[in-house]
N, C-alpha and C positions, 0 to 999 in steps of 0.2 A: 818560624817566620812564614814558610809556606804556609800553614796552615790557618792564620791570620791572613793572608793573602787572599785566601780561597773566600774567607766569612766576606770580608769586604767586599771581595770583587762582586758575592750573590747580590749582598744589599745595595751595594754603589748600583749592581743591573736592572732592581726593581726598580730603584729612584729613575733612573733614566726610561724603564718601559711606561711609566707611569707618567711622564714630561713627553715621551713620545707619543703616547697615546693624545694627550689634550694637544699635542702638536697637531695631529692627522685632525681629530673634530673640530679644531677652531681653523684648520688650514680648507677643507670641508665647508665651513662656516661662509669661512668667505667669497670662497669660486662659487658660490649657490649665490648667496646674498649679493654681491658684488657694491662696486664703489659708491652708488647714489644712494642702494639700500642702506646703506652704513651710515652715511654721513649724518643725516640728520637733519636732510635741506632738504625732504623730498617738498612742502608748502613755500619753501622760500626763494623771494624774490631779490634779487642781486639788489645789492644797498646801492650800487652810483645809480639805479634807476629812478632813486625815489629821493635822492642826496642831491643829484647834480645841480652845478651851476646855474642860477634863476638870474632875472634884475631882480635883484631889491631893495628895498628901501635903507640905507642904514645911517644913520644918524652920527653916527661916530668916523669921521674921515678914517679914508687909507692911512695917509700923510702920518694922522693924529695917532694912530697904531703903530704906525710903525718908529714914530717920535717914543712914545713908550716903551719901545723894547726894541733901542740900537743894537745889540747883540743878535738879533732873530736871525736865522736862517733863510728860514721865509713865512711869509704874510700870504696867505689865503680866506675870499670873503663865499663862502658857499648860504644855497639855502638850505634851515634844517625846516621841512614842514611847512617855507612861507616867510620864516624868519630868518636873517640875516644872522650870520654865525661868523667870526674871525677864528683860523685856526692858525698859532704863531707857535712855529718851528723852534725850540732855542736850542740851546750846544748839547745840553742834558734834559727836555722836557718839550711833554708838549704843552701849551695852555688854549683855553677857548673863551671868546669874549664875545657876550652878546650885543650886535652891530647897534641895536637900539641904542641899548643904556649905555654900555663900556663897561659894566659888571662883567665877572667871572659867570659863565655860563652856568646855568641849573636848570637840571630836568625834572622836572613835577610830573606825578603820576599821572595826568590827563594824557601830558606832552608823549611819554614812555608808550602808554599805551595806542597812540596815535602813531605813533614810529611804529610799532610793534603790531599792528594792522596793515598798517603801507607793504611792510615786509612780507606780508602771511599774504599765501595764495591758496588754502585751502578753503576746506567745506564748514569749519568751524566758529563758533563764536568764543569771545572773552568768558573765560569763567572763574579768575578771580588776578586778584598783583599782590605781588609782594615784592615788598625791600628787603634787597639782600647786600652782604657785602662781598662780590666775587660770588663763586661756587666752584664746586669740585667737579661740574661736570665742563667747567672753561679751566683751560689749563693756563697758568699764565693771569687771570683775570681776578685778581684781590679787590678790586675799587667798588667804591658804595654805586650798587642801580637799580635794579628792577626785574622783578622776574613777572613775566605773564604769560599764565596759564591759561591755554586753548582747550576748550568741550571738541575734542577731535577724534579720530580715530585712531590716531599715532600719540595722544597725549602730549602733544606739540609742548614745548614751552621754551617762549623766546626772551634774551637777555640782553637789557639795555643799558648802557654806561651814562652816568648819570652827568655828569663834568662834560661828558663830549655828546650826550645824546646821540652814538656810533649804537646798532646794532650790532652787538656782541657776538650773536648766537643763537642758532637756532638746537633745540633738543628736542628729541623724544624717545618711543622705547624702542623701535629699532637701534635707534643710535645707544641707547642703556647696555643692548643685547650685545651689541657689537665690540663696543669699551670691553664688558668682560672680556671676549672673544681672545681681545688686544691683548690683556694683561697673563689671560693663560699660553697665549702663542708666546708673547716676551718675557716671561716668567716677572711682568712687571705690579706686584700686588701693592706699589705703595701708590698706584695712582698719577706716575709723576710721567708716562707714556712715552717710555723712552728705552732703547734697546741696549744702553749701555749705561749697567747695573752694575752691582756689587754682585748678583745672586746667578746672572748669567755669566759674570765670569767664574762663579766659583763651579755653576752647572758644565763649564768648557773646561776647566783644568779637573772635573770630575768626570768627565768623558776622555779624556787624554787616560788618565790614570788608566779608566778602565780599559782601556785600546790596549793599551801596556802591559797592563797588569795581564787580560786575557791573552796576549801572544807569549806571557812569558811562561801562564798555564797550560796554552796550547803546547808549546815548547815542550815542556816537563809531559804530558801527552803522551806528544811524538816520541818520544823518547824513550818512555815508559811503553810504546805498541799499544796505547790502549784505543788507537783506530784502526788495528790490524786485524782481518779477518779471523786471522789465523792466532792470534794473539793466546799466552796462555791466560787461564782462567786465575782469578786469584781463589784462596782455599776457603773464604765466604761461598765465592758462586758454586766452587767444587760442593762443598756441602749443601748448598740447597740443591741442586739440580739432582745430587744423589739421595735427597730427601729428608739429610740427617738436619734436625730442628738446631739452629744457631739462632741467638738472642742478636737483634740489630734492630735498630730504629732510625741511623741513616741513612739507610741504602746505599754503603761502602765509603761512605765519605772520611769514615777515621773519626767522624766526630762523638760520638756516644760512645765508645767505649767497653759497649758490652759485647760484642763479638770475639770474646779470647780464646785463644787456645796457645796449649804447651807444644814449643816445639822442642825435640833431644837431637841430640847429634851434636859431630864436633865443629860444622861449619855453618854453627846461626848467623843469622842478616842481621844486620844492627839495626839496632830502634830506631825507628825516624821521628821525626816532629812529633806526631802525633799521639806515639805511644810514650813518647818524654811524658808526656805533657797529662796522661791517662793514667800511665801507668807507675806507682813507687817502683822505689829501687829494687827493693827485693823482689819482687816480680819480674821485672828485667831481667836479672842474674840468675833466674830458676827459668829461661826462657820463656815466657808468658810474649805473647805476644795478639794483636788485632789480627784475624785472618782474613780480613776487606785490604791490609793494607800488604801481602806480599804474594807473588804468585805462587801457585802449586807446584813442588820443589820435590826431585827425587834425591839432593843431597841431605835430608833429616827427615823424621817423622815425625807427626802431628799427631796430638792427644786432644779431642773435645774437653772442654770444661766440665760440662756439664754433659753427663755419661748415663741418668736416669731420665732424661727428659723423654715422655709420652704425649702422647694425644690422650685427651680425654674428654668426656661429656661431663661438664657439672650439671646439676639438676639444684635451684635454688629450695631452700626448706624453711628460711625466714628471712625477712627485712624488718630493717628498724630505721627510726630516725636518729642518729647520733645527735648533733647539732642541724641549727638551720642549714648548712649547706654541706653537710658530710653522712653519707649513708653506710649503714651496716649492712652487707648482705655475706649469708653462711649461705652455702654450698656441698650438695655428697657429690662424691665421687665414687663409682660402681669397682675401681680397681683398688681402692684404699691408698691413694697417693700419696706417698711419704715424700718428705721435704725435707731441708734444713732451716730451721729458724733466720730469717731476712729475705729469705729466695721471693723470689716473684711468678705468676705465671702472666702468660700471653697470650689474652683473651682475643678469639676472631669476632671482630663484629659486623653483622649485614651492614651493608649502606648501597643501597639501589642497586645498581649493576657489580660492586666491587666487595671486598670483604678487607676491612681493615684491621689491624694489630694495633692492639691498647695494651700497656701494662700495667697491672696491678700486683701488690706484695700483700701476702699474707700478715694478716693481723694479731696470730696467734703461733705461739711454739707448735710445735708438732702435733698435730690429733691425725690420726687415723679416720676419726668420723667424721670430721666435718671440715672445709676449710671456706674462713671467715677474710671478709675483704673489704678495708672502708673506699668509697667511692666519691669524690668531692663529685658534684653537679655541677657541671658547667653550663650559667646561664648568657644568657644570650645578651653581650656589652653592650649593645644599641639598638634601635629598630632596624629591620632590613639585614641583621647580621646573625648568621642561626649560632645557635649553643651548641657546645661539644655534644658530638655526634655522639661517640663512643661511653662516655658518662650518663648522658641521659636515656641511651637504650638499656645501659644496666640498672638505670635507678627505675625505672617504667617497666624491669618485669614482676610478672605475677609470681606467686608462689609454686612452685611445679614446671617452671617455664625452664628450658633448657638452653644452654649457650655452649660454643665450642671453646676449647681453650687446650694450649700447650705448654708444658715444664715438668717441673720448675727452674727454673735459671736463676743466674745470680752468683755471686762469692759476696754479698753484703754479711759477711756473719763475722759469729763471737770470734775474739781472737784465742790462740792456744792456752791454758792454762798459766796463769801466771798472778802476784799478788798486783798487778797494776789497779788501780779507783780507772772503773768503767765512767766513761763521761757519754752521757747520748745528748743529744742538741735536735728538736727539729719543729716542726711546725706545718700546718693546716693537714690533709693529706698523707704528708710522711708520718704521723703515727705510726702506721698499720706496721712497719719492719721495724721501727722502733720497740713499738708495744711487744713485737713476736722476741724478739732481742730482749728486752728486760722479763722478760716471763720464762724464757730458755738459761736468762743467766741465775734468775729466783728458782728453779726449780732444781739445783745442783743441790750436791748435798753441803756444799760448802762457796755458798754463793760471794763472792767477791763484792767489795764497796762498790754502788754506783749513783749515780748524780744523774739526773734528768732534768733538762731544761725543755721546754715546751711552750712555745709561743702564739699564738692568737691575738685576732682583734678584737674580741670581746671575751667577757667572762659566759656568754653561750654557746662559743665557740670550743670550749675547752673537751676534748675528749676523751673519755675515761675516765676522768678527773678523780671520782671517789676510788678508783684501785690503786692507781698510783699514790694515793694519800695513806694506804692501808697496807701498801708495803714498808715493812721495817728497816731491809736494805739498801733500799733507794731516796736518796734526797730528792724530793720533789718539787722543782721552781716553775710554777706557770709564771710567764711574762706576756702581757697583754700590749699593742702596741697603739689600738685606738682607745683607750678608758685610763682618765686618768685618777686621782686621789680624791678629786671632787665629783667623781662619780660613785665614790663608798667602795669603792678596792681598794683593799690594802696590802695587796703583793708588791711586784715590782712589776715597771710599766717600760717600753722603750723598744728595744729594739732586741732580739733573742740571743745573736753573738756579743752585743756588747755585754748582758748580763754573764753568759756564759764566761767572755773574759776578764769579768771583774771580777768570778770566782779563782778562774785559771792562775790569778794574780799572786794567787798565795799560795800555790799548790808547788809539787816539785812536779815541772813540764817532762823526766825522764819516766814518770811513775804513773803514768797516765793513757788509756787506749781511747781515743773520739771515736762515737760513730754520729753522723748527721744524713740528714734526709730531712726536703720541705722544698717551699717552693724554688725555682731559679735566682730569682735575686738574694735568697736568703740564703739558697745553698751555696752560691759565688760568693758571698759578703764574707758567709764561715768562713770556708774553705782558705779564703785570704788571709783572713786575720789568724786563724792557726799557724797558717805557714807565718805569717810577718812576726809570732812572738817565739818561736823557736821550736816548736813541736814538728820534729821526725816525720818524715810524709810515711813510712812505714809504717805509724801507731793510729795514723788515721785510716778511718774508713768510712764513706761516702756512698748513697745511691738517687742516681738523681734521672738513673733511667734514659737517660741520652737526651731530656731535654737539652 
């Protein structure tokens, strides 16, 4: 539950910094621009100037109006332009009757544009009208009139009510500028400019939360010393500071997963949230535990996971294109780094001032000579948004070019001998521990069943393809998820866990060891649906790198 806590609380704090943020520039917006810049009236002439009360002539008696509509409220005779206007009040409406005739009032575009000059006091002329009925930039104002557009500097354009010949309105792009301004301060995007929404209440009972939610992690903090000077260290930091290389990609949060280590002794800490949630059972009960998540303890001792990790220079010796967006690049290594089949190492990569940590898994079972690593390309989703830093500097080196990297890390490997049907599942990227796994399990002298499912969005995407098809003890399923049957495939198409469990359907779920690796959504989708059809969290195994 904590740890659900914590996901939320980050993402509820983006949402809010990012509501904050257009709070300050549109709040900005407005102490600069202030009330008249806004409105939209900077050319406009107050209507009773040009409305008011005249003599005129009107043909249709008071009496005679007000005989017509016993019910009225009230009877008023104004001039609009020269002519005589009645405007008659009733219980639900208002009506307008032209004094001449005793008709229902109508404004014709000569009339509109004549109003809509009287009004206008700037430097402009008319540069065109249109009939409109209402607009969105009058809130309120549905009824058929007139829009007339001013050759201005501010792109004036004033709105006339056709039934009451009332100027409606004046607009232009300040006041355009401003509207937004409105709608990002009041989180108001349907337009209807009004501070009580559906979206800001749910923006305030998402601020309550986070108030909450953040005092009850403060709490847990406090509690935990981890704002105390003096505070202990937990056995991640212990291990970095004394240099020894530990696998993490959340900088202690519990969330990834790879930071393990064995602890002995007779008074282990109990698992928390987090390690529930990381780690099978049998790992539990042989103490395996996250060393981000407990402090450095002289009641037991601590064993690294991973006991061979080095530093090492690779020096690159070929690249290839795999598919359009998946690169090959082999690797020597000057010490002859030996590995186990799934391990990954943890390539440093420059980036302007800082050096960042990417992980990649070997591609291949064990060589001595060379080690081989696919690299998806990460391009860049939009304009203005750069591509993955750490992919595109590996896929841009030259041949002889050297990169820093530490390992190998990992427990993604084969499980211990046994007659179980090996099932591998994975997609785009996760090849590479995959590929290194079915090559380490083919190369025994007594290679056990295994089943590969391998998913992609097209048949160009497929990697390996012809060795996978040229082993004898591996069932080979590519499933494609963008190509369908009328694009001349004739595998199966859909989605990679559901294929995998329509296999799984007829198998015996005790007789079986998964391993998966691919992207996020696909490794969560697995990972669920193993667990929801009964397969033993023990026989699975999963790397997905701490995304």
């Amino acid at each position: 539950m904590m740890r659900f806590m914590q996901w939320l609380h980050r993402w509820v704090s983006l949402i809010l910094v990012v509501q904050v943020v257009l709070w300050l520039i549109s709040g900005f917006f407005f102490a600069l621009t202030g009330h008249q810049g806004m409105s939209g009236h900077q050319y406009m002439v107050p209507q009773k100037t040009f409305t008011e009360l005249r003599k005129v002539a009107a043909k249709v008696d008071f009496e005679e109006i007000k005989q017509w509509f016993p019910n009225a409220h009230s009877v008023e005779l104004v001039s609009v332009a020269g002519v005589g206007q009645y405007q008659v009040t009733l219980p639900d409406d208002v009506i307008y009757i032209d004094a001449n005739t005793g008709d229902y009032w109508s404004t014709d575009e000569a009339l509109a544009t004549r109003l809509a000059l009287l009004s206008y006091s700037g430097p402009g002329s008319v540069e065109s009208v249109e009939r409109v009925t209402g607009s969105n930039e009058v809130n309120g104002w549905t009824d058929p009139g007139f829009r007339i557009n001013m050759a201005d500097d501010l792109n004036t354009r004033i709105y006339v009510d056709m039934a009451s010949a009332q100027v409606v309105e004046h607009r232009n792009t300040p006041w355009t500028i401003a509207d937004w301004a409105f709608r990002l301060h009041f989180m108001d995007y349907s337009g209807g400019r009004s501070f009580n929404h559906l979206l800001i209440w749910s923006a305030g009972l998402l601020a309550l939360w986070f108030s909450l939610s953040g005092l009850i992690l403060l709490g847990r903090n406090l509690i935990n010393g981890d704002f105390n000077p003096g505070r202990k260290k937990t056995w991640l930091e212990q291990f970095q500071q004394q240099g020894h290389p530990v696998a993490s990609s959340c900088g202690g949060g519990g969330t990834c997963g790879l930071c393990k280590v064995t602890l002995k002794g007779d008074n282990l800490p109990e698992p928390n949230d987090s390690e529930t949630a990381l780690l099978n059972r049998d790992e539990l009960n042989a103490g395996v535990r996250l060393s981000c998540q407990h402090k450095v303890s002289t009641a037991y001792s601590v064993e690294l996971a991973d006991k061979a990790v080095s530093d090492t220079r690779l020096t690159l010796v070929n690249k290839r294109q795999l598919t359009p967006s998946i690169v090959e690049l082999t690797f020597t290594s000057p010490g002859n780094l030996t590995y186990h089949a799934g391990q990954f190492m943890q390539f440093r990569i420059p980036h302007l001032n800082e050096v960042l940590i990417r992980h990649y898994s070997m591609a291949t079972r064990p060589d001595l000579n060379k080690l081989v690593f696919n690299v998806r390309q990460m391009t860049s989703p939009q304009e203005g948004v750069p591509p993955g830093v750490g992919s595109n500097y590996l896929c841009h080196l030259e041949v002889g070019a050297n990169v820093d990297a530490t390992g190998p890390f990992g427990d993604f490997q084969l499980t211990e001998q046994n007659n179980n049907t090996q099932v591998f599942i994975g997609g785009g990227a996760g090849i590479a521990p995959l590929r290194s796994l079915i090559q380490a399990e083919q190369a025994k002298q007594q290679p056990r069943h295994s089943v590969f499912f391998y998913g992609a969005r097209n048949e160009d995407e497929l990697c390996y393809r012809d060795e996978f098809e040229a082993y004898d003890g591996v069932a080979y399923t590519p499933v494609l998820s963008e190509t369908t049957k009328a694009d001349g495939w004739s595998g199966k198409t859909g989605f990679i866990h559901e294929a995998a469990l329509a296999w799984l359907a007829n198998e015996n779920l005790n007789a079986v060891d998964v391993y998966v690796c691919g992207p996020p959504p696909m490794l969560k989708a697995t990972l669920k649906a193993l667990t929801d059809i009964g397969i033993n969290r023990s026989r699975i195994r999963f790397d997905d790198f701490g995304i």
